[in-house]
Phi, psi and omega in degrees: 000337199270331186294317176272340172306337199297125181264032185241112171067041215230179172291122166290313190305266170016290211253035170236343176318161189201149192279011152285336188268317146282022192279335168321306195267344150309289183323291179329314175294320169304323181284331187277015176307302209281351159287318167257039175267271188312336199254350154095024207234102205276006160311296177301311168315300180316293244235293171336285203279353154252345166293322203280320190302302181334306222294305182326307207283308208277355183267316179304316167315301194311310202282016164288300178290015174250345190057038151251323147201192171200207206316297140025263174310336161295301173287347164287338179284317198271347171291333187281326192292314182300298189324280197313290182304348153237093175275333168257041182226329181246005194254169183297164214245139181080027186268143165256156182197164200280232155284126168296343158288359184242283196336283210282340163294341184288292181294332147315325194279344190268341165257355172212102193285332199273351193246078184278352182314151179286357183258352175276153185101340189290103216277149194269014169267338189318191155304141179313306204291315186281318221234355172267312190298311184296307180309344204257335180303304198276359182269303165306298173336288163310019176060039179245077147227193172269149179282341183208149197283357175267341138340294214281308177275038200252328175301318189279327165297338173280326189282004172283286156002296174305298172309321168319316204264334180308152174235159176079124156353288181312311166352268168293345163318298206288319194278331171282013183258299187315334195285273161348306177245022112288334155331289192286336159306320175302311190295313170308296169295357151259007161075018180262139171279123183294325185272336178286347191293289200316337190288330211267285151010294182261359157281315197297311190303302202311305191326282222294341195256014141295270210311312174304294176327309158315298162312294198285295172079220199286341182270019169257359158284334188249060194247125173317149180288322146299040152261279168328304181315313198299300227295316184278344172283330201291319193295294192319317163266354139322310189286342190254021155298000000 
């Protein structure tokens, strides 16, 4: 890395990048980690999990030639965080330590002394579906949820309602955010991840609606939407044959 960094022969792209400018390809890289996780193909992980680790080396490099810090230092922080969050797997044997959760609220609090909220630290870049599951998470903990899961779907029927009831463009956003993120709240309380669901959803749409285009071949865009419908039962009850 230090070598494409370089400015006597180095990668011109390389060595104009900035960690706003690869932070895009981290996030990508995390994900096709989780791709190839789900597809079950530990080739592709292994060939994954050296794009993400790049992603490591090169923000490390950049804040090396910034002199802030470098690989090193990453990795001694993160040996010192696991070691400190688990005292009873590294602490003396018959030593008490508090949770992992009273560990990592201690340590939010030491870093943003001015943010005592239980909601702080929830980082705003994440996937939406994911950073909804988590506010509600650090919400539930104080004891701000439903107690039973028929509340949530009584709740995800009034905001359909709402959205029924919108007038204006801005409105309705607001009422299909809400829709959402009753969504994810539904998802919770049934102990599902709301982002892997969506992900999976929508691999399931994509299989099947290849699988129409296939059957149908060059005549399925101008195939009546009934047509079309048959086409998606036909596909659906192929896979559950």
């Amino acid at each position: 890395m230090a070598r494409l960094r370089s400015q006597d022969g180095g990668c011109p792209w390389d060595i104009e990048q900035t960690f706003a400018t690869i932070a895009p390809y981290t996030i990508e890289e995390a994900y096709e980690v989780a791709d190839a996780i789900e597809a079950n193909d530990l080739t592709a992980l292994k060939d994954e999990l050296g794009d993400l680790l790049f992603q490591v080396v090169f923000h490390s490099q950049m804040a090396s030639e910034a002199g802030i810090f470098d690989l090193s230092d990453v990795i001694s922080v993160i040996c010192d965080k696991m070691i400190r969050r688990h005292p009873h797997v590294f602490a003396e044997p018959g030593s008490t330590s508090p949770g992992w959760d009273e560990i990592k609220a201690a340590e939010r609090a030491g870093k943003a002394a001015d943010d005592r909220s239980a909601l702080a630290g929830v980082a705003v870049s994440i996937p939406a579906l994911s950073r909804a599951e988590k506010i509600q998470k650090r919400a539930a903990r104080v004891g701000f949820d439903w107690d039973d899961v028929e509340d949530v779907r009584t709740k995800i029927l009034e905001e359909i309602e709402e959205i029924d009831q919108a007038v204006g463009h801005a409105a309705l956003e607001d009422e299909i955010g809400d829709l959402l993120f009753a969504a994810v709240n539904l998802a919770r309380h049934h102990g599902v991840d709301p982002e892997t669901a969506l992900r999976r959803a929508t691999r399931k749409f994509e299989r099947r609606f290849r699988a129409m285009e296939a059957s149908a071949g060059a005549d399925f865009p101008g195939l009546s939407l009934d047509a079309k419908e048959a086409l998606w039962q036909q596909v659906k009850r192929t896979e559950t044959d």
